[in-house]
Structures are given as C-alpha cells and as structure tokens.
OpenMM code with the backbone's topology and positions (N, CA, C; nanometers):
from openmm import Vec3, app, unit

residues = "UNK UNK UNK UNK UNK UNK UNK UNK UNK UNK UNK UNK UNK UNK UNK UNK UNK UNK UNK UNK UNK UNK UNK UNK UNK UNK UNK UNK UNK UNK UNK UNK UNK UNK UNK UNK UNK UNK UNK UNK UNK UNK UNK UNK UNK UNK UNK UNK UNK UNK UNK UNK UNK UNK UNK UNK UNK UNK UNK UNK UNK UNK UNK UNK UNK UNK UNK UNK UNK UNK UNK UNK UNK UNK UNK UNK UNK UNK UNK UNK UNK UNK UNK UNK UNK UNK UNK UNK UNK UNK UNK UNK UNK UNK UNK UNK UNK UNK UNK UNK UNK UNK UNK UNK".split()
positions = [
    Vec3(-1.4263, -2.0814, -0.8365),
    Vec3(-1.5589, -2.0243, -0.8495),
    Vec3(-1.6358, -2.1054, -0.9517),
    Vec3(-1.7418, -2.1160, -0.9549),
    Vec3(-1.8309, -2.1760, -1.0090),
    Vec3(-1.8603, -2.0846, -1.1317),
    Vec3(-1.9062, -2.1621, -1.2473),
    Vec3(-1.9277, -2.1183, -1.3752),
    Vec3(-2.0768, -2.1172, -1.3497),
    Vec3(-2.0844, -1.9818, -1.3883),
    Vec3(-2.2405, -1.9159, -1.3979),
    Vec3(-2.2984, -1.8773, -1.5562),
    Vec3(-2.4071, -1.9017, -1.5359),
    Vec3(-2.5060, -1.8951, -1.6817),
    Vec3(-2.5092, -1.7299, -1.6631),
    Vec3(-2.5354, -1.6812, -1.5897),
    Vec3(-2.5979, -1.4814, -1.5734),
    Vec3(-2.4842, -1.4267, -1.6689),
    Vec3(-2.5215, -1.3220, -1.7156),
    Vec3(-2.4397, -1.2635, -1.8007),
    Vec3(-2.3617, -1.1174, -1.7112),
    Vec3(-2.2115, -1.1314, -1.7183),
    Vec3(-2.1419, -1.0697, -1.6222),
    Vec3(-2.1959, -0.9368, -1.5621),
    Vec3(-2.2966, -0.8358, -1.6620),
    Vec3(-2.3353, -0.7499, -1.5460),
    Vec3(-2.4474, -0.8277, -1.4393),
    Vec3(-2.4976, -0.9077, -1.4264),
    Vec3(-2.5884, -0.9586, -1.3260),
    Vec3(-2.5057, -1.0554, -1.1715),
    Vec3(-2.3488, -1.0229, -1.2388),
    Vec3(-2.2528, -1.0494, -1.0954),
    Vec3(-2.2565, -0.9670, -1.0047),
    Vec3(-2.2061, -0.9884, -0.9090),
    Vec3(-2.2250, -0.9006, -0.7628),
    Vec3(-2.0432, -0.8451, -0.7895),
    Vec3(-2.0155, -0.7487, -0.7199),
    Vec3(-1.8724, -0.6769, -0.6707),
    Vec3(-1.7709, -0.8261, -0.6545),
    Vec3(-1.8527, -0.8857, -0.5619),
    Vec3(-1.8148, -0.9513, -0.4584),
    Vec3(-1.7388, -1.0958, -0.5513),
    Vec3(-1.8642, -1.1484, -0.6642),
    Vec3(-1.8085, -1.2486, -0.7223),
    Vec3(-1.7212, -1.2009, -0.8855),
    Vec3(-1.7477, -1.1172, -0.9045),
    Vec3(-1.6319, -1.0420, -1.0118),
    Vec3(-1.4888, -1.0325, -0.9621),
    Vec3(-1.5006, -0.9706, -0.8278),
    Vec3(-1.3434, -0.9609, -0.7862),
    Vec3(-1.2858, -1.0855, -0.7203),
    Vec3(-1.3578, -1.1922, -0.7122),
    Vec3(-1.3122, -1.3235, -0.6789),
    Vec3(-1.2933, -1.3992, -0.8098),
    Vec3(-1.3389, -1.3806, -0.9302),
    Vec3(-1.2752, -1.3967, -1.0442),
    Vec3(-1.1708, -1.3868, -1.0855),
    Vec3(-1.1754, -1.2102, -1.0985),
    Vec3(-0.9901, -1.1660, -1.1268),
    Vec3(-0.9320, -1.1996, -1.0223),
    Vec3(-0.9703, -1.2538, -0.9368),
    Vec3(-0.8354, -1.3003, -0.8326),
    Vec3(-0.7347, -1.1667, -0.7984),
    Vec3(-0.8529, -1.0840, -0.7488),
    Vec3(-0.8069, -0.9598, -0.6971),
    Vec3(-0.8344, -0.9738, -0.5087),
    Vec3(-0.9433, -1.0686, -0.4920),
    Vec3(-1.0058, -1.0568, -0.3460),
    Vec3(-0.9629, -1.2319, -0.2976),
    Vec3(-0.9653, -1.2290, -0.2015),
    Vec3(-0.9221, -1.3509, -0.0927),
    Vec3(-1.0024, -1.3543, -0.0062),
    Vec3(-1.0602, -1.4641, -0.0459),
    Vec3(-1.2340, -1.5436, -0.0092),
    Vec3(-1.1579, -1.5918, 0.1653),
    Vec3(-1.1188, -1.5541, 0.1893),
    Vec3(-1.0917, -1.6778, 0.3364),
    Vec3(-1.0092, -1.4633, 0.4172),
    Vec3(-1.0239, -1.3638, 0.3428),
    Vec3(-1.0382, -1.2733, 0.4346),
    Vec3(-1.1808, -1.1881, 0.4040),
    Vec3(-1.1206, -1.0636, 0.4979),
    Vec3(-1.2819, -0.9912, 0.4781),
    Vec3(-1.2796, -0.8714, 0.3903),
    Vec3(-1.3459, -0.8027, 0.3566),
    Vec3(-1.3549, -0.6873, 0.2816),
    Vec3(-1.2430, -0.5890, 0.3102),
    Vec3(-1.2736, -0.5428, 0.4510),
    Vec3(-1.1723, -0.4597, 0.5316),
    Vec3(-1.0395, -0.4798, 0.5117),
    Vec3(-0.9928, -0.6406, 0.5694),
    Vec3(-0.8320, -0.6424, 0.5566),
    Vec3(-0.7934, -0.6100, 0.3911),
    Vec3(-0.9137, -0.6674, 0.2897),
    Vec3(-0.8443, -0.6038, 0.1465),
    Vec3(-0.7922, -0.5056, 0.1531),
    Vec3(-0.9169, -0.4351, 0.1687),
    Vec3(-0.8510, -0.2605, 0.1238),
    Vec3(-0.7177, -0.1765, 0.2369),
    Vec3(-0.7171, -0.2285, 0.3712),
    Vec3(-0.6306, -0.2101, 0.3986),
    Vec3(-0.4696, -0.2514, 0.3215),
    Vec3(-0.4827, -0.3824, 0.2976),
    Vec3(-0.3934, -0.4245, 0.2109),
    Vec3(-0.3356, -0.3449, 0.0913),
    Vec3(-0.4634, -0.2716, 0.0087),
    Vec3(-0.4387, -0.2447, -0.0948),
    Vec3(-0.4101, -0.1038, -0.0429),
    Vec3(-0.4429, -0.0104, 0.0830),
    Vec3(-0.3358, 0.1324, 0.1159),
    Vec3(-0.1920, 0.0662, 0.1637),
    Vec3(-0.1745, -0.0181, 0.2218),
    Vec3(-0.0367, -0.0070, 0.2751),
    Vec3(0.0474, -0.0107, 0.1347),
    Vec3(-0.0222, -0.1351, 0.0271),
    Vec3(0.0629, -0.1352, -0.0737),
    Vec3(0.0742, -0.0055, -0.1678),
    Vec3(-0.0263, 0.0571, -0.1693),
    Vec3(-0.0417, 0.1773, -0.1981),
    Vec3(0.0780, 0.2905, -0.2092),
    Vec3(0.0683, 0.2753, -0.0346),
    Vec3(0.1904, 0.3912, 0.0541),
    Vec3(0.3237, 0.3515, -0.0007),
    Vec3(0.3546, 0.2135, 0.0475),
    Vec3(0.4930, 0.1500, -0.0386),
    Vec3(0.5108, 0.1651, -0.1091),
    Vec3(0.4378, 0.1961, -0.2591),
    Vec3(0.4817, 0.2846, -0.3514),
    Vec3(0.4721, 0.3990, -0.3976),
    Vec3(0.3968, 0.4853, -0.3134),
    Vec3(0.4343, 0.5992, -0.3253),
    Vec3(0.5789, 0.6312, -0.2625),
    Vec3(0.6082, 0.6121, -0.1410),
    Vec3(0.6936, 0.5899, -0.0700),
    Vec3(0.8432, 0.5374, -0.1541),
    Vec3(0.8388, 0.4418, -0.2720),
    Vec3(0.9370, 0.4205, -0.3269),
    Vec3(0.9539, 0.5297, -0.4284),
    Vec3(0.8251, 0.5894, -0.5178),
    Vec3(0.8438, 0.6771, -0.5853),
    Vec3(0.8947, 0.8240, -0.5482),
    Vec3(0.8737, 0.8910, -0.4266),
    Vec3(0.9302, 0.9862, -0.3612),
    Vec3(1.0902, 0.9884, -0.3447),
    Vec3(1.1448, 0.8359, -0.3189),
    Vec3(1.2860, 0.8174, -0.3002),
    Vec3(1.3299, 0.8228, -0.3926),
    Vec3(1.2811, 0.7596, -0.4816),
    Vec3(1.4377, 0.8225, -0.6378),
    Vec3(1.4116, 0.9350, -0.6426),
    Vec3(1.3653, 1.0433, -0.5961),
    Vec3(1.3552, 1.1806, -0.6465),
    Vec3(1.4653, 1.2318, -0.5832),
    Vec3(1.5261, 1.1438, -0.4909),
    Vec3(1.6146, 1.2271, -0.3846),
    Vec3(1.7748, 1.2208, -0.4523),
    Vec3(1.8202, 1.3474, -0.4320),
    Vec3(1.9223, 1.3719, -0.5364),
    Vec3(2.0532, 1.2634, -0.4869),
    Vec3(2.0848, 1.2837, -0.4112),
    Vec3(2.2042, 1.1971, -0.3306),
    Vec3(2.2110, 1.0346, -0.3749),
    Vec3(2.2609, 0.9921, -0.4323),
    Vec3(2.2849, 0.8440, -0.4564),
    Vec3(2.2261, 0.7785, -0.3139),
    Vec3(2.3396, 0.7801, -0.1813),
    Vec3(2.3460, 0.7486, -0.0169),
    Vec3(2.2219, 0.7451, -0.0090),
    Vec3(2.1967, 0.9130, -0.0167),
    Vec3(2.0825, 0.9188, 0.0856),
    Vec3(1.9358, 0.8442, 0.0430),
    Vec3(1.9175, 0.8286, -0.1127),
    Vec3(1.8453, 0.7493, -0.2079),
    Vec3(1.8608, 0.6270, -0.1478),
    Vec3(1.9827, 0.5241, -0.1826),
    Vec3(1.9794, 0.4215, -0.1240),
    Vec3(1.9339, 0.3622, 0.0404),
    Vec3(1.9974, 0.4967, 0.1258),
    Vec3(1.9444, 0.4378, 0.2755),
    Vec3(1.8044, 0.4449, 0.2873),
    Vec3(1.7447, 0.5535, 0.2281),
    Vec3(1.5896, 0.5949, 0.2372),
    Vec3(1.5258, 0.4443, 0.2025),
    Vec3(1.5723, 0.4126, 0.0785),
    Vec3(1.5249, 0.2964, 0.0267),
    Vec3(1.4797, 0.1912, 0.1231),
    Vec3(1.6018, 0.1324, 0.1754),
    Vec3(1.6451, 0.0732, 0.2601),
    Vec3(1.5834, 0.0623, 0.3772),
    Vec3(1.5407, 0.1853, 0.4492),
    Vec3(1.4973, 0.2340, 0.5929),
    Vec3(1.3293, 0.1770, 0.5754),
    Vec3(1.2808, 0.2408, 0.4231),
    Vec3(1.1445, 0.1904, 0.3731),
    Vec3(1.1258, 0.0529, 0.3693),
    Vec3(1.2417, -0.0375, 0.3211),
    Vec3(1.1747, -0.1985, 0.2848),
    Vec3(1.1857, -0.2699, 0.4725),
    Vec3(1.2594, -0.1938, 0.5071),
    Vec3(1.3052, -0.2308, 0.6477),
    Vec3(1.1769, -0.2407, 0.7036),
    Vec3(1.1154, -0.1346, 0.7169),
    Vec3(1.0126, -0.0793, 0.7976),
    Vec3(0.8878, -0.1459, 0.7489),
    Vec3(0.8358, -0.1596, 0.6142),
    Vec3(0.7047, -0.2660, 0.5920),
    Vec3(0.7636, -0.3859, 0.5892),
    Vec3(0.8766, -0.4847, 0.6004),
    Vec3(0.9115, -0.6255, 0.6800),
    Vec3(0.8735, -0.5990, 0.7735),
    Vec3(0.9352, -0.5190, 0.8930),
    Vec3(0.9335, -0.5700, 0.9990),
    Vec3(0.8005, -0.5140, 1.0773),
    Vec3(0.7060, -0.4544, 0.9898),
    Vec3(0.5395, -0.4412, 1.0396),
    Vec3(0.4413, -0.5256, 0.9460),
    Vec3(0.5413, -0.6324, 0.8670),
    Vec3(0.4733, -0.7433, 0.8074),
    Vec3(0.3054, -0.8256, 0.8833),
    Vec3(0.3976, -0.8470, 0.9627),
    Vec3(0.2710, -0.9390, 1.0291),
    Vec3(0.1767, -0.9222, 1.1036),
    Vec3(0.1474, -0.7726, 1.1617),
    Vec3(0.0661, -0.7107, 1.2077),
    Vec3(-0.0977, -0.7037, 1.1633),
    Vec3(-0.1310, -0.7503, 1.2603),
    Vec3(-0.3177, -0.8069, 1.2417),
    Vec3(-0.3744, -0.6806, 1.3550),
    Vec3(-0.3476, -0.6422, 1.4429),
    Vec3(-0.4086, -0.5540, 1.4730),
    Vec3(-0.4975, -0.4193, 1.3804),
    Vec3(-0.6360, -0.4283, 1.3221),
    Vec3(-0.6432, -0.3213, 1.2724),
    Vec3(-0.6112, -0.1885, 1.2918),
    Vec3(-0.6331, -0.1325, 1.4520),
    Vec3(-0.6235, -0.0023, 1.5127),
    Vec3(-0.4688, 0.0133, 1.4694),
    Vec3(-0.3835, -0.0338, 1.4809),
    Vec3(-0.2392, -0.0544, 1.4629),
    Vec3(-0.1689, -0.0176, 1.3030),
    Vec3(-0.2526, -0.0905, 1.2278),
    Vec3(-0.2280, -0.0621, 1.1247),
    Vec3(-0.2677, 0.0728, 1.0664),
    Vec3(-0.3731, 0.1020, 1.0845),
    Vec3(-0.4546, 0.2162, 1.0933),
    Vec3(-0.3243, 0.3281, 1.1256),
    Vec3(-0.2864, 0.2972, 1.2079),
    Vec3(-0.2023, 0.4118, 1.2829),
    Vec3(-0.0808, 0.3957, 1.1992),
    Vec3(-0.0531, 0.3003, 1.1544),
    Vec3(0.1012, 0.2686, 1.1067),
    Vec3(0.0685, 0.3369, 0.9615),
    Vec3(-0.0691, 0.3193, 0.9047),
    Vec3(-0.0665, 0.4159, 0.7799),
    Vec3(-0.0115, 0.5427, 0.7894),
    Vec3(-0.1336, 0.5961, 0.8966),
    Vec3(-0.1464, 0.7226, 0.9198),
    Vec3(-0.0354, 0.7988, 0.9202),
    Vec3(0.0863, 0.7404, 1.0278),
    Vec3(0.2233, 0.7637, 1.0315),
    Vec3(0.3421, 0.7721, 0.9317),
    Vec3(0.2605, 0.6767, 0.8066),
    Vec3(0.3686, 0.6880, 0.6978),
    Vec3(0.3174, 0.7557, 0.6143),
    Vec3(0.2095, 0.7903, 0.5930),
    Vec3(0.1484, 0.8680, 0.5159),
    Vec3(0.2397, 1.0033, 0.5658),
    Vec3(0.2642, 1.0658, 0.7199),
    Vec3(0.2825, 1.1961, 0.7538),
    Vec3(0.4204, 1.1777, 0.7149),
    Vec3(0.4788, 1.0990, 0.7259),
    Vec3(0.6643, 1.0871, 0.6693),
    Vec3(0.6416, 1.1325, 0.5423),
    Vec3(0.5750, 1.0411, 0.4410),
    Vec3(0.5845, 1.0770, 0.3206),
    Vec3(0.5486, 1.2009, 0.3029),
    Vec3(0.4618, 1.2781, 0.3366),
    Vec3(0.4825, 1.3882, 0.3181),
    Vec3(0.5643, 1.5088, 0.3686),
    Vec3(0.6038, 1.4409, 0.4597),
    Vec3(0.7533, 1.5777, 0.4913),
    Vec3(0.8731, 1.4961, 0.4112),
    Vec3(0.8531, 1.4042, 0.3519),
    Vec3(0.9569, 1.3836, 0.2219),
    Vec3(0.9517, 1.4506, 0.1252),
    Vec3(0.7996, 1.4848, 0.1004),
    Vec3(0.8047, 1.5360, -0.0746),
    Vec3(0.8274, 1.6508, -0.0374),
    Vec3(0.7629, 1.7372, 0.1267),
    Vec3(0.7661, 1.8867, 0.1582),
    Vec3(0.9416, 1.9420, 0.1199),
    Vec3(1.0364, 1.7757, 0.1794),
    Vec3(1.1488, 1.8584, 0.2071),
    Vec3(1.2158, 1.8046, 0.0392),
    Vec3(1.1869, 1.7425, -0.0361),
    Vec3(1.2102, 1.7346, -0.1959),
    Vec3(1.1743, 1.8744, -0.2292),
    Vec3(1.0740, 1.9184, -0.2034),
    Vec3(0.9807, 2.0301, -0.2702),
    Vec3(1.0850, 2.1668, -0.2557),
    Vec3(1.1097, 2.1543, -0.1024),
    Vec3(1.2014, 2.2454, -0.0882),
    Vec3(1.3898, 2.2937, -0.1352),
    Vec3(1.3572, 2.1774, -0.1830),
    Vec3(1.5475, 2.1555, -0.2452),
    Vec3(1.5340, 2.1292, -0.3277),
    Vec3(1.4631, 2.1715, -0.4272),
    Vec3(1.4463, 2.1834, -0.5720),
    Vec3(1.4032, 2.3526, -0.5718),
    Vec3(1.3611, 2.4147, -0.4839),
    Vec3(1.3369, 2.5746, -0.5055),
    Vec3(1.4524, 2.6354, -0.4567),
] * unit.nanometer
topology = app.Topology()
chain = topology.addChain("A")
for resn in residues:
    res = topology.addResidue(resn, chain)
    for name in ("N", "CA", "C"):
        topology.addAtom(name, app.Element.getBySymbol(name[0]), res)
C-alpha cells in the first residue's frame, strides 16, 4: 500500500483493513467475511469439545471437526458454503444442547 499524507481517520474501511493485513486485495468483501464465520464456527466448535467430559469422545469429536473443515477446504461455491455454515452452526448447537443436558 502506498504511504499516504491524510491523517488515518480520512482512510476508507477498505484501505485501513488492507493495512493491518486483515483483507486480501485480490478477493472480494464477501469471501472475507465468509472466511471470517467459518473460522469463527471452527472455534466455537473447538471450544464446545473440551467441554465434553469423556477423554474418547473429546478426542474423536475433535477429530470428526478438523476432518470435516479439510475436507470442505476448497469449496468456492458460495450457496454451498452458506449451507455448510448453516449446518454446522445446527450441530453445534445440539452439542452445547446435549453438554447442557449432562451437566443437569
């Protein structure tokens, strides 16, 4: 990025977050933030699993999770992804439902 005379509030969103080297100039707005829910989910998703009392069942959960965002790594379809949130989002929550419940 080019060194600018304006004083940083007179930056745009756009060239601030290409600064911190938070945004990737060669994608679009959209795939960011998608980016930034899936990574999102993945850790919520990891944080839900150590809660789980069982050593096993901790470890396979683990396991089943890193499995599952590899092997939907490379997926460019938005509608797809979209859906692949949506879907782990509803797991994760009948994880914490059924945590929730084996702790009462």
């Amino acid at each position: 990025m080019a060194s600018s005379r304006l004083p940083p509030t007179a930056l745009t969103l756009k060239q601030v977050m290409e600064h911190i080297l938070l945004f990737d100039p060669r994608g679009d707005d959209e795939q960011f933030l998608r980016r930034q829910q899936v990574l999102q989910l993945y850790r919520k998703i990891l944080k839900a699993v150590r809660q789980v009392p069982n050593e096993a069942d901790r470890h396979y959960l683990r396991d089943w999770a890193r499995e599952d965002f590899k092997r939907n790594k490379g997926a460019t379809d938005e509608d797809t992804i979209r859906m692949m949130i949506t879907q782990g989002n509803l797991q994760l929550e009948e994880l914490e439902r059924t945590l929730k419940l084996a702790k009462s």
